[in-house]
DRENPA-3360 file (N, C-alpha, C; in nm, 2 decimals, always signed):
BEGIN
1 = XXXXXXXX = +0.09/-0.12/+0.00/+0.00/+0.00/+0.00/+0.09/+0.12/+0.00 ~ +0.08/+0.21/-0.10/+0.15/+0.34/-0.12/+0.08/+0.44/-0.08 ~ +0.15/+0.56/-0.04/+0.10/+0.68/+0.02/+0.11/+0.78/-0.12 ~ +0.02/+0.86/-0.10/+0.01/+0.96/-0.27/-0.10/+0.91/-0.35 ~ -0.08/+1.01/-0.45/-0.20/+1.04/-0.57/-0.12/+0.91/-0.65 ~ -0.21/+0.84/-0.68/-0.19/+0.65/-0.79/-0.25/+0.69/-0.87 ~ -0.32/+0.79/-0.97/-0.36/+0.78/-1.09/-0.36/+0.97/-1.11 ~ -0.40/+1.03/-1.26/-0.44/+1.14/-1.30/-0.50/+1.24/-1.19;
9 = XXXXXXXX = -0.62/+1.18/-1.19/-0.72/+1.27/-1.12/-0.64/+1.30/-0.94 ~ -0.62/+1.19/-0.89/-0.56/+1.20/-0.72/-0.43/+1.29/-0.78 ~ -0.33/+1.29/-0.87/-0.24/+1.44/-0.86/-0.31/+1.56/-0.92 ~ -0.40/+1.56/-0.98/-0.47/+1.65/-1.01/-0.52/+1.74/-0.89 ~ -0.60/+1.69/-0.77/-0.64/+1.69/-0.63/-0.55/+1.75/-0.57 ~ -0.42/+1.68/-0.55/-0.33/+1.73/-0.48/-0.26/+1.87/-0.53 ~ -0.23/+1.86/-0.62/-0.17/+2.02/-0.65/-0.29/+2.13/-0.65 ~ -0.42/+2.11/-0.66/-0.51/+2.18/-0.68/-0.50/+2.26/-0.47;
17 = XXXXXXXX = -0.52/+2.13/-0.41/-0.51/+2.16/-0.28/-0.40/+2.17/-0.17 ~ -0.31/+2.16/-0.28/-0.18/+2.17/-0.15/-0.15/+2.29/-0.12 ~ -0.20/+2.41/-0.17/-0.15/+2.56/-0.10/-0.26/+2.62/-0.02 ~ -0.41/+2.50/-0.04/-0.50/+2.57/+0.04/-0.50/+2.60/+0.20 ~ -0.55/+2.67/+0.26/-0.50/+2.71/+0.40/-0.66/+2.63/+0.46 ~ -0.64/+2.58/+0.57/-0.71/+2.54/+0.68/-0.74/+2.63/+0.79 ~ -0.85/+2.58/+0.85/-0.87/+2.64/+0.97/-0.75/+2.62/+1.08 ~ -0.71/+2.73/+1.12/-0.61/+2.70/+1.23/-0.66/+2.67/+1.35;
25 = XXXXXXXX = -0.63/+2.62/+1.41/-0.73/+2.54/+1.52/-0.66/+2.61/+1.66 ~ -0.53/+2.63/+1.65/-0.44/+2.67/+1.76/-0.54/+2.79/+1.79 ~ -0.56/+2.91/+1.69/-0.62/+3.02/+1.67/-0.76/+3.04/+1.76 ~ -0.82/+2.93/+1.71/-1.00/+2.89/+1.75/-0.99/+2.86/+1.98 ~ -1.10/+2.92/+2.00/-1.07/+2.82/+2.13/-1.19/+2.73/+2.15 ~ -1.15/+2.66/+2.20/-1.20/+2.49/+2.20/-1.33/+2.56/+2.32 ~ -1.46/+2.45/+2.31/-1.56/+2.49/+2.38/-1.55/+2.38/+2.52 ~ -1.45/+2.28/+2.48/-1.43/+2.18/+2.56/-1.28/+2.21/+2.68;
33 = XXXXXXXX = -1.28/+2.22/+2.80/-1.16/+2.27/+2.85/-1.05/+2.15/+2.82 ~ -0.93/+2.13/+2.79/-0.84/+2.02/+2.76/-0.83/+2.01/+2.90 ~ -0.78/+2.07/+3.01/-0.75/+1.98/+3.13/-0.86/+1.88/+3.19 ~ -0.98/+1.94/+3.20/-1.11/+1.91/+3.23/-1.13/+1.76/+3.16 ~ -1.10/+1.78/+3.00/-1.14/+1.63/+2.90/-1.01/+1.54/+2.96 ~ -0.91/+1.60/+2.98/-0.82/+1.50/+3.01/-0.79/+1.38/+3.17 ~ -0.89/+1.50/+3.26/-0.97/+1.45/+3.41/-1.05/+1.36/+3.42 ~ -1.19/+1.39/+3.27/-1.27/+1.28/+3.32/-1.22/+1.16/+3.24;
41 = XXXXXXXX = -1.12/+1.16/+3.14/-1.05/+1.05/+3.07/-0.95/+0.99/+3.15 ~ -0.91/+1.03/+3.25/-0.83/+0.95/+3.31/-0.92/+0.91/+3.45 ~ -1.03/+0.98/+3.45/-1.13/+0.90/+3.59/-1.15/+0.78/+3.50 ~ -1.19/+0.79/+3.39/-1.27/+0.72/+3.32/-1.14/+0.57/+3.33 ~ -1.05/+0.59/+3.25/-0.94/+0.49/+3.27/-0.92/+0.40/+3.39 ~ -0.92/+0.51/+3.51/-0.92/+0.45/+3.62/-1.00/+0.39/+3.69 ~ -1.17/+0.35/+3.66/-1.27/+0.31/+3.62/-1.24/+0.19/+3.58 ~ -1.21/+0.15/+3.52/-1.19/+0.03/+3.36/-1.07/-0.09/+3.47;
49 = XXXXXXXX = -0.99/+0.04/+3.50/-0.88/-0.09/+3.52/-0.92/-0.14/+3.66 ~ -0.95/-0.09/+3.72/-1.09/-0.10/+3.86/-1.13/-0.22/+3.84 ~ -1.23/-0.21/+3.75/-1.36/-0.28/+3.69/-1.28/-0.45/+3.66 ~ -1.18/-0.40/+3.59/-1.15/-0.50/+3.50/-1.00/-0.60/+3.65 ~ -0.97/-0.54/+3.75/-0.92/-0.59/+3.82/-1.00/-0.69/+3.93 ~ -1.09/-0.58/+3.97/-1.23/-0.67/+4.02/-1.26/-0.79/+3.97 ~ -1.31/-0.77/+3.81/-1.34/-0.88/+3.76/-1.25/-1.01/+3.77 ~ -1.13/-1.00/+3.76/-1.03/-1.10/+3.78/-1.01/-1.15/+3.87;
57 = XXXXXXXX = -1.02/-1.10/+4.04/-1.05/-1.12/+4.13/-1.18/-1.21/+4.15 ~ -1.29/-1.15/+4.11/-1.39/-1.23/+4.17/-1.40/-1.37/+4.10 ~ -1.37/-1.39/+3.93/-1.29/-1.52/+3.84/-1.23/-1.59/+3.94 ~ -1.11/-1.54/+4.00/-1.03/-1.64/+4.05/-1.12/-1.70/+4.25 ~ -1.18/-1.61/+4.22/-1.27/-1.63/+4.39/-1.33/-1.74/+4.37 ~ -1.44/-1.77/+4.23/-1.51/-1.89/+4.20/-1.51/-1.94/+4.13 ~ -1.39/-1.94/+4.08/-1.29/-2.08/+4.05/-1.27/-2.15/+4.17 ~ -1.20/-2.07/+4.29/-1.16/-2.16/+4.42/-1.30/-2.21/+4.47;
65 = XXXXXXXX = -1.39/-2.15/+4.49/-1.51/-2.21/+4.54/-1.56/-2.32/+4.48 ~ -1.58/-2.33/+4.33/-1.64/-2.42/+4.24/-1.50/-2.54/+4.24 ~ -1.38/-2.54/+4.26/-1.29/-2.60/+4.28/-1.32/-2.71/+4.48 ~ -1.36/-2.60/+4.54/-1.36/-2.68/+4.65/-1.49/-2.73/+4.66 ~ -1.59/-2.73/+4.63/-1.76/-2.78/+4.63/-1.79/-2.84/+4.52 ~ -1.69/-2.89/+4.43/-1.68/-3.01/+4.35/-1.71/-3.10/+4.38 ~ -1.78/-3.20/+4.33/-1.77/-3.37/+4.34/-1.73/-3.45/+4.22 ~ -1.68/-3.50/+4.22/-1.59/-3.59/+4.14/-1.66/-3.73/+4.13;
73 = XXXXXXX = -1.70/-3.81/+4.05/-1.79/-3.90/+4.04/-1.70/-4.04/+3.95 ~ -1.67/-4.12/+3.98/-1.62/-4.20/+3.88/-1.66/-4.23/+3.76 ~ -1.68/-4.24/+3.62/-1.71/-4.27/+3.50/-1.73/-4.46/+3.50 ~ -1.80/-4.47/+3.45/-1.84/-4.63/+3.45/-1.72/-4.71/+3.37 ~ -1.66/-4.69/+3.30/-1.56/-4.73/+3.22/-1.39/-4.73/+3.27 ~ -1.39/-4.66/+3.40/-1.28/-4.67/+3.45/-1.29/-4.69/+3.61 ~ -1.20/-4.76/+3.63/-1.19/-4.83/+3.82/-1.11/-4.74/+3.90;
% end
């Protein structure tokens, strides 16, 4: 997979639009505060790995339970 214009028309595109100017975004100010998005994203994170530690925890809890309140039953075919 190559990067660039592969036929006429895609270099056509690109020289047409390579001197166009964009919105500068630095310029604009954001309606979202960045520290603020980057707080509830890392509550959020800290959340997950929570969640997801718990969950491995309580796996290994009833496994041991279902491990000890087992019965084991012999199969007819073997002594």
């Amino acid at each position: 997979m190559s990067i660039g214009a592969e036929d006429y028309i895609d270099r056509m595109l690109v020289q047409k639009y390579q001197e166009e100017k964009v919105d500068n975004h630095d310029a604009t100010e954001s309606m979202v505060d960045p520290e603020k998005m980057m707080e509830a994203m890392d509550d959020y994170a800290a959340t997950m790995r929570n969640m997801v530690n718990l969950r491995q925890r309580l796996n290994i809890a009833c496994y041991a339970i279902n491990a000890r309140t087992a019965r084991y039953q012999r199969s007819l075919g073997q002594s």
